[in-house]
C-alpha positions as CSV (number, residue, x, y, z in Angstrom):
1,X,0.0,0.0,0.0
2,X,1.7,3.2,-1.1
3,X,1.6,6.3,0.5
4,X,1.6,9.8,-0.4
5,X,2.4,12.7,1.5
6,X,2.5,16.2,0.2
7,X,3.5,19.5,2.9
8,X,2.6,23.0,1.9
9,X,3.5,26.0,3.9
10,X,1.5,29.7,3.1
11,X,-0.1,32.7,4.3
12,X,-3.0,31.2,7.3
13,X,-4.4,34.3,5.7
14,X,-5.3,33.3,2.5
15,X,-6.9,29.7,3.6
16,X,-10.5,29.3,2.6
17,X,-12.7,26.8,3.3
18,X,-16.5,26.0,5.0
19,X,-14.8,25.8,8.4
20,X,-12.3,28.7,7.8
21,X,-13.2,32.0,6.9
22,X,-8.9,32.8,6.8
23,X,-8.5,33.0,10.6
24,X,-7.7,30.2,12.7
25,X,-10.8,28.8,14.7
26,X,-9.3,27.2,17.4
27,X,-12.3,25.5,18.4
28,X,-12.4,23.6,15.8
29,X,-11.8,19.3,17.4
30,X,-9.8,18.2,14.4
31,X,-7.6,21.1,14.2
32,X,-4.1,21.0,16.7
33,X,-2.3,24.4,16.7
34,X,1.1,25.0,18.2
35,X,0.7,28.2,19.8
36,X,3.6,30.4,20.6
37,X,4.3,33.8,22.0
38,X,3.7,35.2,19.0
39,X,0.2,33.8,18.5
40,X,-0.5,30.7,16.0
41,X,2.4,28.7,14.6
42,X,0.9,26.2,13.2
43,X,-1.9,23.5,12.8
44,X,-2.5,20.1,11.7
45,X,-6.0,19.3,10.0
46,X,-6.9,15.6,9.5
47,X,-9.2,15.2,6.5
48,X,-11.7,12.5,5.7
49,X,-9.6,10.7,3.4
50,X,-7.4,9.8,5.9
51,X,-4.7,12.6,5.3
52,X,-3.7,15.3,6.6
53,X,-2.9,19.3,6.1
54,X,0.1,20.8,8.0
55,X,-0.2,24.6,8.1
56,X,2.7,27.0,9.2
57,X,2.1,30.7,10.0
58,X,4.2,33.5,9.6
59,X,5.0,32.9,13.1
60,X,6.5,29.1,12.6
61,X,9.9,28.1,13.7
62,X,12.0,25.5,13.1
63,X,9.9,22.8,15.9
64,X,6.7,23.8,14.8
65,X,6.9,21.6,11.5
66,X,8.3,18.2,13.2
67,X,5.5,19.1,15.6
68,X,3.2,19.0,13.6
69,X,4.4,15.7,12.2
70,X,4.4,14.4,16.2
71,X,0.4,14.4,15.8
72,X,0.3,12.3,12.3
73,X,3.2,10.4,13.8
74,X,1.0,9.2,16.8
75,X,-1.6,8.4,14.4
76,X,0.7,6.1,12.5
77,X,2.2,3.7,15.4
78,X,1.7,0.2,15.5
79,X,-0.6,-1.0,18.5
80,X,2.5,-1.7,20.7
81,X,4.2,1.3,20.5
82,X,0.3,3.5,20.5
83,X,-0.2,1.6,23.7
84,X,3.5,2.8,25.1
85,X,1.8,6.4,24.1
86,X,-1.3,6.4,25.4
87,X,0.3,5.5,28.6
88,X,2.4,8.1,28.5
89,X,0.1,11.2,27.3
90,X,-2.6,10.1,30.3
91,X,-4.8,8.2,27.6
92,X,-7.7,6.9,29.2
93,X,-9.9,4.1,27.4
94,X,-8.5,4.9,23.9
95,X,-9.7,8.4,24.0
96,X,-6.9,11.1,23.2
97,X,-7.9,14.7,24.6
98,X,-6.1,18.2,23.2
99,X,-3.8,17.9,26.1
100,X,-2.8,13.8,25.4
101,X,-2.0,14.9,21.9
102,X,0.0,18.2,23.1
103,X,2.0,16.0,25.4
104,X,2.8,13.7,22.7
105,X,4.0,16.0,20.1
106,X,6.3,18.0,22.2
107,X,7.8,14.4,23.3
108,X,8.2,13.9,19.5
109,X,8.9,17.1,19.0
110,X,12.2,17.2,21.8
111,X,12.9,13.1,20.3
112,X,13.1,14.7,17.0
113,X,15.4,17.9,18.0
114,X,17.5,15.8,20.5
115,X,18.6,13.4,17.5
116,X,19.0,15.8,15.0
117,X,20.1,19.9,14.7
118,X,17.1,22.0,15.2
């Protein structure tokens, strides 16, 4: 089964679409956003075809990419290792929260940068 994956980074600004009227809803369940100081960095939408959008602000830095990844990451882990991270992002029953998923892509986030130069 092949995969494709395609990465795009623009203006927030200029995104349109039924749930997005070009600002960032934070409200919205399927949306994670990596805030910073600055506001926004950026956001991870998973789609109904089971892909997903990464979207970097203006405000983005280096992390907030292989963030981003952390939360398509998570959703890509065989059962022993999703078990491994459910247990350690407080999963309870199978059911991640905003904050379980948080946890987990800064974990991926600090894996990623303490492996490589970020």
């Amino acid at each position: 089964d092949k995969i494709h994956q395609t990465w795009i980074a623009w203006d927030e600004g200029l995104v349109k679409s039924v749930r997005n009227r070009g600002s960032w809803d934070l409200s919205t369940r399927d949306l994670m956003a990596q805030q910073g100081d600055e506001g926004l960095q950026g956001a991870v939408q998973f789609l109904d075809n089971k892909k997903a959008d990464i979207l970097l602000s203006a405000n983005a830095d280096p992390t907030t990419f292989i963030h981003e990844m952390g939360h398509i990451m998570r959703r890509q882990l065989p059962k022993y290792q999703l078990q491994a991270a459910e247990t350690f992002s407080g999963v309870k029953g199978g059911k991640w929260t905003v904050e379980a998923e948080e946890k987990f892509a800064r974990a991926f986030e600090r894996f990623v940068c303490r492996t490589s130069v970020c």
